[in-house]
C-alpha positions in Angstrom: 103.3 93.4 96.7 101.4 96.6 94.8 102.0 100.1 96.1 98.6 99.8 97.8 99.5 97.9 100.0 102.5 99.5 101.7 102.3 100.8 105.2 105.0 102.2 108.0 104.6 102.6 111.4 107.0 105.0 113.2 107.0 105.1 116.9 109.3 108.4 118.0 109.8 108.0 122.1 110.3 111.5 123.7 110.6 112.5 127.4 107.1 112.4 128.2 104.9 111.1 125.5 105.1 108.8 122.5 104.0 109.8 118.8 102.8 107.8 116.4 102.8 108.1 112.7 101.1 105.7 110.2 102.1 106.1 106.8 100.3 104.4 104.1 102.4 104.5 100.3 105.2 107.0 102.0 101.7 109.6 102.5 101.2 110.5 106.6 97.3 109.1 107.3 97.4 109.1 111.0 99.3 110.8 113.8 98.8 109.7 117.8 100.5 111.3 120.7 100.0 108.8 123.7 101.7 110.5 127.1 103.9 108.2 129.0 102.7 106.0 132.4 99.3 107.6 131.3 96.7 106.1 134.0 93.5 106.4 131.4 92.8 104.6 127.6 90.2 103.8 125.9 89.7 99.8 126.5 90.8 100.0 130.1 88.5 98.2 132.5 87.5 99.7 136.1 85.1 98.3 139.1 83.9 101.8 139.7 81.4 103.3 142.4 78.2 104.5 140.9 77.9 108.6 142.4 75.3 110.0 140.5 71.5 108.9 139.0 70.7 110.9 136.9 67.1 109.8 135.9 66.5 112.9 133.3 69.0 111.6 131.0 68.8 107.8 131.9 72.3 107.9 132.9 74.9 107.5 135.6 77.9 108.8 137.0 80.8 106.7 137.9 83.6 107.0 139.7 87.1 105.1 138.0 89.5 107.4 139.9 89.7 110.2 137.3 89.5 113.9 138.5 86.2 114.1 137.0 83.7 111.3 137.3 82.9 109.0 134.0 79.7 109.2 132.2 77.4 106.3 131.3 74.1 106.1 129.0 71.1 103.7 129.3 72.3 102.9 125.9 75.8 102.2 127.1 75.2 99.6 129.9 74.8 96.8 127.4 71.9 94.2 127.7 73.5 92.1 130.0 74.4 95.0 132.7 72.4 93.0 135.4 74.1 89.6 135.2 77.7 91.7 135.3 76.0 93.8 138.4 74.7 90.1 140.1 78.1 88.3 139.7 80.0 91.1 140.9 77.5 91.3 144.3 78.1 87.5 144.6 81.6 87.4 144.3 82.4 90.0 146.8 79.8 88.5 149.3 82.2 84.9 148.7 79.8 83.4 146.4 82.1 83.1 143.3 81.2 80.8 140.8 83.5 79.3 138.2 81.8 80.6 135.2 84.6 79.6 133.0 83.2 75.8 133.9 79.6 75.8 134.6 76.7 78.1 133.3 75.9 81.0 135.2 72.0 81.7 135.5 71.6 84.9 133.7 69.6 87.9 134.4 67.1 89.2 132.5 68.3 91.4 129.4 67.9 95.2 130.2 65.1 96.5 127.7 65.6 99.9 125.8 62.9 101.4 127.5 64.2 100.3 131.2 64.8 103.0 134.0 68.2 103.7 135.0 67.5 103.6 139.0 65.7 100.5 138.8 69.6 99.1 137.6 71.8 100.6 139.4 71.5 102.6 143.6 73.6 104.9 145.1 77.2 103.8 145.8 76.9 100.5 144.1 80.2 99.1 142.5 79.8 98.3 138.7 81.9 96.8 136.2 82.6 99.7 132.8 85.4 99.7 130.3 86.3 103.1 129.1 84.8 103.8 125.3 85.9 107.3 125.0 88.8 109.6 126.8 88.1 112.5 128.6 88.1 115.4 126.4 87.8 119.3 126.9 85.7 120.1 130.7 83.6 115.8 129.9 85.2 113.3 132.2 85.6 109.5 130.3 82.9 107.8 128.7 82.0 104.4 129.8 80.4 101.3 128.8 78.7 98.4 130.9 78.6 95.9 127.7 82.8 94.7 128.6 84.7 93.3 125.8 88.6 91.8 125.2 90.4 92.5 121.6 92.3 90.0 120.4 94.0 89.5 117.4 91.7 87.5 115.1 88.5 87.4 118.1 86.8 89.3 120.4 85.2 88.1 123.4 82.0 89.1 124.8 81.2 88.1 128.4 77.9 86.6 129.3 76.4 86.9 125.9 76.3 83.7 124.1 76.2 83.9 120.1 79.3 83.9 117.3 79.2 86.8 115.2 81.8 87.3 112.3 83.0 90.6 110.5 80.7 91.5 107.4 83.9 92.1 105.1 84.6 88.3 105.5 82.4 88.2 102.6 83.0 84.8 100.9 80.5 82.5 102.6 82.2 79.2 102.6 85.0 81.0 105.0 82.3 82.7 106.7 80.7 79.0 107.4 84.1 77.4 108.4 85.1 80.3 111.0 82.1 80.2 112.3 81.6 76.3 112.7 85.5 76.5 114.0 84.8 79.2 116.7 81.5 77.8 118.1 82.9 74.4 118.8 85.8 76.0 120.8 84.4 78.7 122.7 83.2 77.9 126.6 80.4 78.9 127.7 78.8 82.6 129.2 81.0 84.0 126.5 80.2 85.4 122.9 82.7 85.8 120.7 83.2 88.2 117.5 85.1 86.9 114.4 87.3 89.6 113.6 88.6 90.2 109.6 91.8 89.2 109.8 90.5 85.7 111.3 90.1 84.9 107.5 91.6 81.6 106.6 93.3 81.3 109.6 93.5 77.6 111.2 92.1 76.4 114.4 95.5 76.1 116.1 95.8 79.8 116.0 91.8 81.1 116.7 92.3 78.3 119.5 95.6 80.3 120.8 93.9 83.6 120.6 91.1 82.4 122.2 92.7 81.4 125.4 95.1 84.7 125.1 91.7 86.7 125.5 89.9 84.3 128.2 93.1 84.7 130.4 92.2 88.6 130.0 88.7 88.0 131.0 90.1 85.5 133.9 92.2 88.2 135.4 90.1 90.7 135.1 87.6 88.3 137.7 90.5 87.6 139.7 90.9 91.4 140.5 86.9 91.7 141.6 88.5 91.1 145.6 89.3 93.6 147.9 87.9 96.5 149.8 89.0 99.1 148.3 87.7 100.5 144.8 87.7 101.9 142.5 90.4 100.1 140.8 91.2 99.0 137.3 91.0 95.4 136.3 92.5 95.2 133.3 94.6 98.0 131.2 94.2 98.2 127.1 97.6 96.9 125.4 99.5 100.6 124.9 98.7 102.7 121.5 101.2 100.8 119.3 100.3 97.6 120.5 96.9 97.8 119.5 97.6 99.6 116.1 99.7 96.4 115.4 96.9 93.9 116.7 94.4 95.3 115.1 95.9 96.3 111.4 99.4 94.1 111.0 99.7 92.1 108.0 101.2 91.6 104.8 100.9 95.3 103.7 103.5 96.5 106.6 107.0 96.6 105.2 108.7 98.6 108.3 108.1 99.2 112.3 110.6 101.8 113.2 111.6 102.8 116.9 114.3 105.3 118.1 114.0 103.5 121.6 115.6 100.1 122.5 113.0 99.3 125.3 110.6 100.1 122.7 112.1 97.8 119.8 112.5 95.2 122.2 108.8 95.3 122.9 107.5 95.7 119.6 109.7 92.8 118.9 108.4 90.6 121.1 105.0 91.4 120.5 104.9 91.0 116.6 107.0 87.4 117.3 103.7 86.8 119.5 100.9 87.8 117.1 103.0 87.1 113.7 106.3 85.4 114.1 107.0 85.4 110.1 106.9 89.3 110.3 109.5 89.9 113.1 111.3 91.5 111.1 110.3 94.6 109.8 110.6 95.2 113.8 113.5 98.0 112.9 115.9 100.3 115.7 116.6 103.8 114.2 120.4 104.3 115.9 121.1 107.6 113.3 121.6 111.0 114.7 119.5 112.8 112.5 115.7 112.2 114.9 113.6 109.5 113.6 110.8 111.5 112.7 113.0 114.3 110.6 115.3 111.1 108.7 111.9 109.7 107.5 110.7 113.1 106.2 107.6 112.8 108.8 108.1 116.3 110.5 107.4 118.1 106.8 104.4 115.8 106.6 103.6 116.6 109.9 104.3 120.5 108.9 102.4 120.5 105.5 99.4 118.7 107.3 97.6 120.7 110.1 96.7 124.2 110.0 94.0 125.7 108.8 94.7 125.8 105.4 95.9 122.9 103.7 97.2 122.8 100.2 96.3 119.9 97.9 98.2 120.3 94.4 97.8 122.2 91.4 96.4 125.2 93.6 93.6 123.5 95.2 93.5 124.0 99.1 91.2 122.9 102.1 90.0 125.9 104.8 89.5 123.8 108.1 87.5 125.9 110.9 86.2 124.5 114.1 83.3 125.7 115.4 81.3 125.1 119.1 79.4 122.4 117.3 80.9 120.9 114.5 84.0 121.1 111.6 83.3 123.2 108.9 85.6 122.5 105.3 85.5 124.9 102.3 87.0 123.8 99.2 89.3 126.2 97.2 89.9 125.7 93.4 92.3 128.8 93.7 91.5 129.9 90.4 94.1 127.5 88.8 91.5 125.0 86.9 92.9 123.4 83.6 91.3 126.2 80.8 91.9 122.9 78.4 88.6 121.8 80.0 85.4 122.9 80.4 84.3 124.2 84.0 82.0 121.3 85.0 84.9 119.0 84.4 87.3 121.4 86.1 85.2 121.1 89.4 84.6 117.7 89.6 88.6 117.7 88.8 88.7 119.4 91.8 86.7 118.4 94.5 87.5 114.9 93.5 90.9 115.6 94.8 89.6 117.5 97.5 87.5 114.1 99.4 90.5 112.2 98.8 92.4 114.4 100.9 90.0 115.4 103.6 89.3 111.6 104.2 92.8 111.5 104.9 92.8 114.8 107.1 89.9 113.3 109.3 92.1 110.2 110.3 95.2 112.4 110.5 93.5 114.7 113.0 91.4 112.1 114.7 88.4 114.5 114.3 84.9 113.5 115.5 81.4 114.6 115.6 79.6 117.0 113.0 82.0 117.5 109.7 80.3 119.7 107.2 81.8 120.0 103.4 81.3 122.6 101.0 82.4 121.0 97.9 82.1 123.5 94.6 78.9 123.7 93.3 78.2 120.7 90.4 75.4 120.9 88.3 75.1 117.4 87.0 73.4 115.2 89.6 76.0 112.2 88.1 79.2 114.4 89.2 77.5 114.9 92.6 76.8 111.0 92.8 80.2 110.0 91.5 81.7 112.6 94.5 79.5 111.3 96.9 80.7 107.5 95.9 84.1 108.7 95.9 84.2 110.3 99.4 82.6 106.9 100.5 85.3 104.8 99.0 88.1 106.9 100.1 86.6 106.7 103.8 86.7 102.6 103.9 89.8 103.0 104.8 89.2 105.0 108.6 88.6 102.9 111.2 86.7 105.0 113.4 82.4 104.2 112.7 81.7 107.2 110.1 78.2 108.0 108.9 78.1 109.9 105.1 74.9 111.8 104.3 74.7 112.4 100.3 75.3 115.5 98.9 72.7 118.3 98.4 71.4 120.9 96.4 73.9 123.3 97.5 77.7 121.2 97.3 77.1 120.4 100.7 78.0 116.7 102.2 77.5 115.9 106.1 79.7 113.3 107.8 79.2 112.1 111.4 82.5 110.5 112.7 82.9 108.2 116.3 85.3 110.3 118.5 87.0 108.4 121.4 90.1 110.4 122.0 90.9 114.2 122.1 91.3 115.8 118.6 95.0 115.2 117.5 97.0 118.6 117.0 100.0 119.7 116.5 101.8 123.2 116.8 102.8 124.4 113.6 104.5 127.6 114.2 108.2 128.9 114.5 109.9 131.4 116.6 110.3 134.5 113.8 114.1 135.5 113.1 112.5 138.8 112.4 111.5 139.8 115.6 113.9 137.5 118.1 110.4 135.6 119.1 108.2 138.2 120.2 105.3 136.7 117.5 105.3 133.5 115.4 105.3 132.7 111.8 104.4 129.5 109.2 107.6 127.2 108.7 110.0 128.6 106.2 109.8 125.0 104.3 106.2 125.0 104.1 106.2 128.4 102.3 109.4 127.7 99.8 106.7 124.7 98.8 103.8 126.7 98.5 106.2 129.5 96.7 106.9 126.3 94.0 103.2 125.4 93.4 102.3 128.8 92.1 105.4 129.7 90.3 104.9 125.9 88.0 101.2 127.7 87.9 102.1 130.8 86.7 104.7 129.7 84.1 102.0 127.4 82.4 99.3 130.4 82.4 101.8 133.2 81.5 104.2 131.4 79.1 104.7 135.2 77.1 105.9 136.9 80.3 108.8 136.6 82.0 108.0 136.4 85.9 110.1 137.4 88.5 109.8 136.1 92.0 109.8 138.7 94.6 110.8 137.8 98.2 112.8 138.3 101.1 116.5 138.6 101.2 116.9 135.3 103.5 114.5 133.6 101.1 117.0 135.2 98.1 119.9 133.6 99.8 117.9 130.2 100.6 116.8 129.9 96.6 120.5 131.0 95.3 122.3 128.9 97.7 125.1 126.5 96.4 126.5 125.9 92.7 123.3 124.3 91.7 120.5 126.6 94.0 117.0 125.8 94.1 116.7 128.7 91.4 118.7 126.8 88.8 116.7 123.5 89.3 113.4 125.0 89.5 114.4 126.8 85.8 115.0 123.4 84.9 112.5 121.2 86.1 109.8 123.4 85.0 111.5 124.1 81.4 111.1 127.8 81.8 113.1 131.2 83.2 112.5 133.2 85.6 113.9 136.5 87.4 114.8 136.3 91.2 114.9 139.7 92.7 115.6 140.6 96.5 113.1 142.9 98.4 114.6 144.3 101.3 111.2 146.1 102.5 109.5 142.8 102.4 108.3 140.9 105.6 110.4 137.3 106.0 108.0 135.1 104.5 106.2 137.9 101.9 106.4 137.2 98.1 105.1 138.1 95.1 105.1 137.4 91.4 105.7 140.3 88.7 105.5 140.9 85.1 105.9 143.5 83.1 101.9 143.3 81.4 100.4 142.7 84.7 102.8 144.2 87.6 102.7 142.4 90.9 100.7 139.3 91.2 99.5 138.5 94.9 98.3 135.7 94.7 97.3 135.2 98.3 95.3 138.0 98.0 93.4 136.2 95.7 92.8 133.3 98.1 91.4 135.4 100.6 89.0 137.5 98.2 88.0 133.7 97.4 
């Protein structure tokens, strides 16, 4: 197996929620946080009570039992809206038909230019599966066109044809699966060939296939009663899904701090891929899961609003009302062995690579606006532009990439389902007993060692002495071979250590006798 292909999953259980880190070649790309016994997820599916028409917008407000009522577009209700609204009104009035046997006479498809009262009335009861959680003052966002993942299919109710995934690419497979899937399916049901399907044998399609129709089954079964709304059918829990829908050869590890929770994800991964049970794996150590793994620096080192890449370079993240603004920083540490145009490409190359990862790690949606460093060569701006594509293949959520124009600027447009994933980053300060809060103490030693192996290879003819704190004094001489003595040697070069007692905790500062003190986050700011 090549280093590409190694992922971890770490699932740390806490008192009330769940997180979730995905780690793809020991490098953190996604963090969830799902809460515990939490009543509402995206692929849940409700029989809700239609309580607003709002003909201006061609949309409708539903009631699913959430505090604020869910919102659904024209474009949202699917094109087969009236045949789910007509079987649920038969059903409930004791004319249930077994569409699992016979056809069901269809409806007519809903047009794009149809009016939303002449599809739904006051009070009626409608079918919708949550597409997006509520976030901020919106209630949930639902959809009328109702769907069941599986592991290798999807299954479409009342639609009728077999689509496969476009990065099943070889058209032979593409032929086979689809040949396979059409002779097995039932009818009123479509079905979607997912990419992992590939090369997979009837035996196991046929297996998934009745795993999703006994979904779909149940989810009839629940259309009884008097009183709604009510869900039909819950979505499998985050880490569930995450394994459904991206397990395979590439995961080496699944680690759990909870038995319940190994027990689960053992049984589930001996249902969807027996030969893989065991990278199922219980953390019993005392040292918390997320902390042994090294995840909590990750976690540390990767949110805030400025991120540091390597050699200098650092993102500036800023949400706005409407959209995500990112600035590139070179931080005025560009190889001088090359000439500037190389430099910046150098640069923002390393830059897309690591705000494609911050986009997934963040779960951020909407409007993202880039401001890459200026390039004057339209090839550097095209090679940029096809690297920021090819690094964002790899993020599941639908994306849209403009190019990049005139002025180093690129637009993305990415799906948003959930509420945007964050984390706090800050400490109680030892200082001042909590009364304010300050960046983790690791996160600066770290930033302390990026511009010191800077410095030392710009300044070779001056000796440097770091400035800092005395805690940070004690921290960097600490034991018989201190962080001072293996920085020396690492980097091949000295340097002074000197203890500032008038200094704030995490305050530092480089000096030399030609160019006195060197501040270099003043130079980041002026930026």
């Amino acid at each position: 197996m090549s280093d590409k292909e190694k992922k971890e999953l770490y699932v740390n259980v806490g008192e009330k929620d769940v997180e979730i880190a995905l780690l793809e070649n020991s490098v953190l790309v996604e963090l969830h946080k799902e809460k515990i016994n939490s009543n509402f997820m995206v692929g849940d599916i409700y029989l809700g009570r239609v309580r607003r028409i709002v003909q201006g917008m061609n949309a409708v407000f539903v009631d699913i039992g959430h505090e604020r009522d869910a919102f659904m577009h024209l474009s949202d209700m699917g094109p087969n809206i009236l045949t789910f609204n007509k079987y649920i009104k038969d059903t409930l009035q004791g004319r249930r038909a077994d569409i699992m046997r016979q056809e069901y006479p269809m409806e007519p498809v809903v047009s794009k230019t149809a009016k939303v009262d002449d599809i739904f009335s006051f009070n009626q009861l409608v079918m919708v599966q949550v597409i997006k959680e509520a976030i901020s003052t919106k209630g949930p966002r639902v959809s009328g066109e109702i769907s069941f993942a599986g592991r290798f299919l999807v299954l479409v109710p009342f639609a009728k044809d077999v689509m496969i995934s476009q990065k099943i690419r070889n058209r032979k497979e593409r032929n086979r699966l689809m040949g396979l899937v059409a002779g097995i399916k039932p009818k009123n049901v479509g079905v979607i060939i997912r990419t992992v399907a590939e090369n997979q044998g009837r035996d196991e399609l046929l297996a998934d296939l009745r795993d999703v129709l006994g979904k779909w089954k149940s989810t009839l079964d629940g259309v009884s009663g008097t009183r709604f709304p009510k869900k039909l059918c819950s979505e499998l829990n985050r880490t569930s899904s995450l394994l459904r829908d991206m397990l395979n050869e590439s995961f080496t590890g699944v680690y759990t701090n909870s038995r319940q929770q190994y027990e689960n994800l053992s049984a589930y991964v001996r249902q969807i891929a027996p030969n893989q049970v065991d990278i199922v794996k219980y953390h019993q150590k005392p040292v918390p899961l997320f902390e042994y793994y090294g995840i909590d620096r990750q976690i540390k080192s990767g949110f805030g609003k400025i991120v540091a890449i390597k050699n200098g370079i650092y993102l500036i993240i800023e949400q706005t009302e409407a959209m995500y603004v990112i600035d590139v920083n070179s931080g005025h540490k560009m190889d001088s062995q090359k000439n500037q145009e190389d430099n910046i490409l150098k640069v923002n190359m390393a830059a897309a690579t690591e705000i494609a990862r911050q986009l997934r790690l963040r779960d951020i949606g909407g409007i993202i606006i880039i401001d890459f460093i200026d390039m004057r060569l339209a090839e550097n701006r095209k090679a940029l532009y096809n690297k920021m594509t090819d690094e964002m293949k790899k993020d599941r959520a639908s994306h849209t990439i403009l190019p990049i124009n005139k002025f180093g600027l690129i637009q993305i447009t990415r799906q948003r389902v959930r509420p945007e994933t964050n984390t706090d980053l800050l400490e109680k300060c030892p200082s001042c007993h909590g009364s304010g809060k300050v960046k983790p103490a690791t996160m600066v030693v770290d930033e302390i060692y990026q511009n010191l192996e800077f410095l030392l290879r710009n300044y070779q003819k001056n000796r440097l002495t770091l400035q800092v704190h005395p805690f940070i004094y004690a921290y960097l001489e600490k034991g018989l071979f201190s962080r001072h003595l293996r920085w020396q040697w690492q980097l091949k070069r000295r340097f002074g250590l000197r203890a500032m007692p008038n200094y704030q905790l995490l305050e530092y500062k480089f000096h030399n006798k030609r160019l006195g003190d060197i501040d270099l986050w003043e130079k980041k700011e002026e930026d």
